[in-house]
C-alpha positions, 0 to 999 in steps of 0.5 A, a space after each residue: 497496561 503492561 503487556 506479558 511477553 517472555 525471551 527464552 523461558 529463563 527467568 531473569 533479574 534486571 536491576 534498574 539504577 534510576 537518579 530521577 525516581 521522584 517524589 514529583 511525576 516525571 517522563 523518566 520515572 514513567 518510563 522505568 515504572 513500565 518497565 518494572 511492569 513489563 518484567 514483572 508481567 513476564 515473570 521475571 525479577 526487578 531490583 530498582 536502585 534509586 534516591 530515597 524519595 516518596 512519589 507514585 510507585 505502583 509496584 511496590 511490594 508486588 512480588 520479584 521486586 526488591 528496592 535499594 534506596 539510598 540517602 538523597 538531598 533535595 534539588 533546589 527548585 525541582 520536585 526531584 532528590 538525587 543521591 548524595 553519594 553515601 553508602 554506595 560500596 554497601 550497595 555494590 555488595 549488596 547487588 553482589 548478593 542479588 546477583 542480577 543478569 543485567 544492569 540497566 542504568 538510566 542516565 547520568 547522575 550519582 546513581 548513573 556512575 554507581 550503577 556503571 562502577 557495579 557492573 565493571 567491579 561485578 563483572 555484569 553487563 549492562 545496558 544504558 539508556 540515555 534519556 536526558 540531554 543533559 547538556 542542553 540543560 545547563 544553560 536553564 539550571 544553574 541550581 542544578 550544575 553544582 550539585 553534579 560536582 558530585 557526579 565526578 567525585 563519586 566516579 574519583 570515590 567509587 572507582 579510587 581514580 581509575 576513570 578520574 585521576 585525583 587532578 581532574 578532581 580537584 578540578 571537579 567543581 561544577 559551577 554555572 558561571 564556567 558552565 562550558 569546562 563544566 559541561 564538557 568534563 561532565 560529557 567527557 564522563 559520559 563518553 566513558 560510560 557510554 563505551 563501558 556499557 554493553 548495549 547503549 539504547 536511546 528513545 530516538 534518532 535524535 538522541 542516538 546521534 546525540 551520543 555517537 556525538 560523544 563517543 563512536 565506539 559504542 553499540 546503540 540501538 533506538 528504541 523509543 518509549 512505547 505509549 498507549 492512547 489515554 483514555 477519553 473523558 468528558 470536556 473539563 470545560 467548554 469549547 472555546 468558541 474558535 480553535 484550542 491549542 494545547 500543550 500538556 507536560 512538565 513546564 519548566 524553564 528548558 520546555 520554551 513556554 515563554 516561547 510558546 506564549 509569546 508565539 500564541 500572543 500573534 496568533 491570537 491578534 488574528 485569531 480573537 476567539 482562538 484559545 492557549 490550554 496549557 496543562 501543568 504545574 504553571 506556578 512553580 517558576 516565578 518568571 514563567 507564572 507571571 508570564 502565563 498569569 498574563 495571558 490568562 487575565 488577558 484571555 488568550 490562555 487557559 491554565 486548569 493547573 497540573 492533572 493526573 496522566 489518566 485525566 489527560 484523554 479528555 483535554 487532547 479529545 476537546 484540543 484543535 491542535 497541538 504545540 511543542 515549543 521545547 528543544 531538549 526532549 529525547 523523545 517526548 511521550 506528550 507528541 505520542 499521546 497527542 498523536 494518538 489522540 489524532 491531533 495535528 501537531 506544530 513542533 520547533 524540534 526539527 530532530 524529533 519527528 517520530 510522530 510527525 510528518 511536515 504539511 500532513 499531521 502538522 508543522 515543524 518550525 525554527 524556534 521563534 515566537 513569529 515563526 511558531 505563531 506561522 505554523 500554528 497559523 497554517 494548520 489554524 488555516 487547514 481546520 476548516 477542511 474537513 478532508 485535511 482533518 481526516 487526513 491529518 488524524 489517521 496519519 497521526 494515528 498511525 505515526 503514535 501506533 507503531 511505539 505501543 506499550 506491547 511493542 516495546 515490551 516485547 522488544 526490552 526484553 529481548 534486548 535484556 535476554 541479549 544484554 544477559 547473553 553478552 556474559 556467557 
């Protein structure tokens, strides 16, 4: 549910350049498509610049949207399409025409580099939001990494060498064998988007360090992705007769799954009737579904396959704890949802604890199988006290409640009325 909050009465239009806009659900899309609502709620107009793709868009055709796709390809092995780099000096003419206030760029793709080029060639500010940590991805992607040798020649096309010069493009190719000169000209690419944006916004401390990292001549502001509660539903199935675990979200190879399995494998050894939900398209990676398809024929694992994000309520309700093995999430939106849902939380992140307070609503550990396998052991420990229970749940809720989807309206579009101002 969106919220409809208004800056200064003035109608404004923002145009969101997204790389990531389907056609498989994804955090990022969610995040953009919250947005699109907030703004639209408050009366003002989007124009959404993305990959030509088919996924859930629920407002499209709602008035003060329009829509700019452009010519994608597949990303091998992922449900995403990402721009092949055609027909972007038609685009920039075209958001020319559209004259927006502000120009929201969400990451660094081929849609990422166009958006950055419109606002230098247009003289728009914009705002960019950094939501991936890309780098962290290299090492998991190895299908992806050549695919964003177009990231460095549209920045050489578009800008015809003023941020690329014609040596650095011949030695543009991205490959995964030299992934650590690759990885470091892509984050050189984004230290020049990052000091050409206005306003830089991230979803969390961790991320807004992760960019001064990069570049300390930019202005950032942390403002995490607002979440609401799910709402609850009956038991899909039920209750084990010890305590459940559950991870919900995306399972792919960054997201530590084996890691968490493996740690669930001790844990089980001394907790016999003690349960592993993982909720997700467990299927899709050869390595990983063998490694779950294991645990679930052993019996330590339960795996009902992906689920609408409206049907999640009912799995956190029935979960006894909740477990986040994976390190390169910016913000994460499932430790919201599991926090709202009052549920005691083990992490490995050590940076990323907006929901979580150590020894209170949960645990954060080092990022192996036995240390993991201790932390959930611990809370596994806690259940039984139903003081620490109680306690455990409120400081949860609390933690999940202060990003609400309101919240964080009324907050981007303050900063869009900002960002917009910057131009006068």
């Amino acid at each position: 549910m969106t919220a409809a909050v208004s800056t200064d009465g003035r109608r404004l239009k923002v145009a969101q350049f997204i790389d990531n806009y389907g056609p498989g659900s994804n955090g990022l899309m969610f995040a953009v498509q919250q947005l699109e609502g907030n703004l639209l709620d408050a009366g003002h107009e989007v124009v959404v610049v993305a990959p030509a793709a088919k996924g859930p868009n629920p407002h499209h055709g709602r008035p003060g949207r329009t829509e700019i796709r452009l010519p994608s390809v597949r990303v091998p092995k992922m449900p995403t399409r990402v721009a092949n780099g055609r027909h972007f000096e038609r685009t920039i003419d075209e958001i020319a025409k559209l004259k927006p206030d502000v120009l929201h760029v969400h990451g660094f793709g081929t849609i990422g580099v166009l958006g950055t080029w419109a606002a230098q060639r247009l003289g728009i500010p914009m705002l960019l939001t950094w939501h991936t940590d890309f780098d962290a991805y290299a090492d998991h992607y190895s299908t992806v990494l050549p695919l964003l040798t177009g990231v460095v020649r549209a920045w050489a096309t578009i800008t015809r060498g003023d941020f690329v010069s014609q040596r650095d493009l011949r030695a543009a190719e991205v490959r995964y064998e030299d992934r650590g000169r690759s990885t470091a000209s892509l984050l050189a690419l984004c230290q020049k988007m990052l000091e050409t944006a206005t306003l830089v916004t991230t979803p969390s401390p961790k991320t807004a360090e992760r960019c001064t990292h990069i570049t300390e001549n930019i202005n950032v502001r942390v403002v995490p992705n607002g979440v609401d509660p799910l709402p609850p539903g009956p038991p899909p199935f039920d209750h084990p007769a010890g305590p459940m675990v559950l991870y919900a979200g995306r399972i792919a190879p960054e997201k530590g799954i084996p890691l968490l399995a493996e740690a669930f494998r001790l844990v089980h050894a001394q907790y016999p009737e003690s349960r592993l939900c993982i909720v997700g398209d467990w299927q899709r990676y050869a390595s990983i579904k063998r490694i779950l398809a294991e645990g679930r024929d052993a019996g330590r694992i339960i795996l009902p396959g992906e689920q609408k994000r409206d049907d999640l309520g009912a799995y956190y309700g029935m979960a006894d704890v909740f477990a986040f093995p994976s390190l390169t999430d910016t913000q994460a939106l499932v430790l919201h949802e599991a926090a709202l849902a009052g549920l005691p939380i083990v992490s490995v992140d050590h940076e990323l604890q907006l929901v979580i307070d150590p020894g209170v609503n949960g645990e954060v550990t080092r990022p192996t199988a036995a240390s993991l396998a201790a932390g959930i052991i611990r809370v596994f420990e806690k259940l039984p006290d139903d003081a620490w229970r109680s306690r455990a749940r409120e400081r949860s809720v609390e933690l999940g409640s202060q990003w609400s989807i309101a919240s964080q309206a009324a907050e981007m579009l303050s900063i869009y009325a900002e960002v917009a101002d910057s131009a006068s």
